[in-house]
N, C-alpha and C positions, 0 to 999 in steps of 0.2 A: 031402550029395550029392544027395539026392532031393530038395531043395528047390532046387536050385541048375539040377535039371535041368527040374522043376515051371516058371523063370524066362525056362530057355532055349525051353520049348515054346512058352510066352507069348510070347514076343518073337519068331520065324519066327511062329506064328500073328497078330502083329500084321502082322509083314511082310506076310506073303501078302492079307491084307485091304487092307491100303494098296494094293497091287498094283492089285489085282482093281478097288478104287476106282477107281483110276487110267485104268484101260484104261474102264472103263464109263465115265467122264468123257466121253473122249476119242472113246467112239463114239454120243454123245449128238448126235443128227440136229439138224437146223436143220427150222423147218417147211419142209416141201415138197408138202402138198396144194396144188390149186388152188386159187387166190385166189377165196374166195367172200362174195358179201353178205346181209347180213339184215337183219331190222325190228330197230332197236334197242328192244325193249320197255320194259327197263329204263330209257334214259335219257326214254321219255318216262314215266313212271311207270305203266306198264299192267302188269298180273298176267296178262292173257289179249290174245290179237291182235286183239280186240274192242274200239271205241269207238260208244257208243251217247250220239249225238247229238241232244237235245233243244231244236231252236230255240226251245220253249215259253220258254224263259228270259230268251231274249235279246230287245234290242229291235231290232238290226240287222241286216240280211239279210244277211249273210255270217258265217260262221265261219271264223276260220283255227286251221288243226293244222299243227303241226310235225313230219311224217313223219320220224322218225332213221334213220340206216342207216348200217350199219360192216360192213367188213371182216375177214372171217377173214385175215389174210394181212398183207403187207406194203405199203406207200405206193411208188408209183412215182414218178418223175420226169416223169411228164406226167399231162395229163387224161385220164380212164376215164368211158366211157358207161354209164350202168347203164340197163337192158331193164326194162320193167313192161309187162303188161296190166292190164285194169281188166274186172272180169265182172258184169256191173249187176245187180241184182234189181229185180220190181215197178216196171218204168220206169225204173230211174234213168237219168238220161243227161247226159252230159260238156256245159256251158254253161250247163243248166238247173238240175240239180242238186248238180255239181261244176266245180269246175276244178283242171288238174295244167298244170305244165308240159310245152311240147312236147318239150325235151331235158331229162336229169336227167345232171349233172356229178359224178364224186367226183373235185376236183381234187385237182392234180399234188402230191406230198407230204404226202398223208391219208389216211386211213383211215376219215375222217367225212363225213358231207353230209346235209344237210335236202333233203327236197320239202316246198314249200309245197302243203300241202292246204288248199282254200277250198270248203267247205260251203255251199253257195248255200241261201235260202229259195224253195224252188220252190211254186208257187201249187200245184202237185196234192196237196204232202203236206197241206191240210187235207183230202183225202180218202182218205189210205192213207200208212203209212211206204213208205219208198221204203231202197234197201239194197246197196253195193256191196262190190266186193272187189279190192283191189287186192296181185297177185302179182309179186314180180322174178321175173325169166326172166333164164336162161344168157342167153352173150352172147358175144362175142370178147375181152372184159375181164373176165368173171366167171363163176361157176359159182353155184348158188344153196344160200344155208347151209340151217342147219338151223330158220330164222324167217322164214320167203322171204313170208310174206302179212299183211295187215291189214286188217279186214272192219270196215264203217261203218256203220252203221243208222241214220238220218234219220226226226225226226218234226216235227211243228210244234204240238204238243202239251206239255204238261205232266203226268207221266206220274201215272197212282194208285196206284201203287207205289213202292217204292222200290231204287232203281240200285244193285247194288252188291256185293252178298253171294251174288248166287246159288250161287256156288262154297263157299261158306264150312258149315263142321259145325252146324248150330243143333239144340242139344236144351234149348235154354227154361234152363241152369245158368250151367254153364262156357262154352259155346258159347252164344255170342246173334245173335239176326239186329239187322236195323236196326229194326227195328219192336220188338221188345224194349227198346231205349232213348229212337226216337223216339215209337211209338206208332201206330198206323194212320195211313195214307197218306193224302192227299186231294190234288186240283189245287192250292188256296189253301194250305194246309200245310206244301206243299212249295216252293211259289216263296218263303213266308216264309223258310223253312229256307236259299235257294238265296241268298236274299238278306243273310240274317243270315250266312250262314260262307262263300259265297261259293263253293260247291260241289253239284253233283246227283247225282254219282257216285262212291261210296263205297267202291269196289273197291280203292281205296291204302289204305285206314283198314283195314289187314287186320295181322294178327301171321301171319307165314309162311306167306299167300297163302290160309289156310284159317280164320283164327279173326277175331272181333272184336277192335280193339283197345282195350280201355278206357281206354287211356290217351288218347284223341283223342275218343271219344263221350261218355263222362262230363263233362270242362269244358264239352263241344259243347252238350251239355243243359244244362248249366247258365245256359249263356250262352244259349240260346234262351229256356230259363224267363224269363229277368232282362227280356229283349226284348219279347216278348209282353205280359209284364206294363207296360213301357211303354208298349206299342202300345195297350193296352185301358185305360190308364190316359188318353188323349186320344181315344180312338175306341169305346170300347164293346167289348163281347166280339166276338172276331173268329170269323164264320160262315163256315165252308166250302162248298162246292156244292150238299152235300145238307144245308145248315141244319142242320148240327153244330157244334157248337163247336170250333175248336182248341187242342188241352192237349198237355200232352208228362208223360208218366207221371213220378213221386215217383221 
């Protein structure tokens, strides 16, 4: 009898949980904030709203970025205007040392939309970086999410440092900076590196946005070792600025 009533409690307490399921289903809301925009960080691969742009690299005067940006919210049935201001540091200025488009479209049906940013090589930044910030602004189609800005820094230099880690744990073990597997910085050292992997900014080469990843530095070195060593096999040892040699640590 006591087992049979043990069966019965079980079963009104499964009931009532079904229930309870039930109704909570059923009063499960639909989004209803306003529809807001932000910098998609993630799709362009940034860890911070920050890109630090080094013309020293390039041989041609413009840069293009693909500014991303999405939607909290849902796709409508027409085009939406999205609102930006631009707040310049140290000079910068729209023609000289950028250009955006004059309208920015999230069409009809999306959720997604590029601005084309174009990094101009402006003659002053061989005498100072120059440094903007570009902000979405509320609008009559948007409200602004929780990633509303992207901030650009401009040089025309080739830095002596290296890009990338500043956010990252380094205590010389488990935690390594970039200099822990490349080795001190230099102008020539680095445009080699820029050229061999094809990268100056190391901020994605992160394991959850704080540590080194060794899985991408390790072959990285490897394969720079193999290079250099080419390079010096037809040119002699390769002299940095200050008449250093360039190595990359064992």
């Amino acid at each position: 009898m006591r087992i049979m009533k043990r069966k019965y409690m079980i079963f009104v307490l499964l009931g009532v949980l079904g229930v309870f399921s039930a109704c909570q289903k059923e009063n499960i809301a639909a989004y209803s904030d306003a529809e807001r925009i932000n910098v998609d960080l993630r799709q362009m691969n940034l860890t911070k709203d920050t890109i630090e742009v080094s013309l020293g690299f390039y041989e041609g005067d413009v840069m293009d970025i693909d500014m991303k940006l999405y939607v909290m919210g849902y796709p409508k049935d027409y085009d939406r205007e999205v609102a930006i201001e631009v707040v310049s540091s140290n000079n910068a200025e729209a023609g000289k040392t950028y250009e955006l488009p004059e309208k920015i479209i999230m069409p009809a049906n999306d959720i997604r939309c590029t601005i084309p940013l174009k990094v101009l090589r402006d003659p002053d930044l061989m005498k100072a970086a120059k440094s903007f910030r570009i902000n979405l602004k509320s609008s009559d189609d948007f409200e602004v999410g929780l990633y509303p800005t992207l901030y650009i820094s401009v040089t025309d230099d080739v830095p002596t440092v290296w890009i990338g880690d500043e956010n990252w744990m380094k205590d010389g073990s488990f935690y390594l900076s970039i200099e822990d597997c490349f080795g001190k910085c230099s102008r020539v050292k680095y445009k080699f590196v820029y050229e061999v992997l094809g990268i100056y900014d190391f901020s994605v080469w992160n394991v959850w946005g704080f540590m080194y990843d060794k899985a991408k530095f390790v072959p990285a070195k490897k394969l720079l070792k193999k290079e250099l060593e080419k390079w010096e096999a037809v040119n002699g040892p390769m002299m940095d600025e200050n008449n250093e040699r360039v190595t990359f640590p064992d």
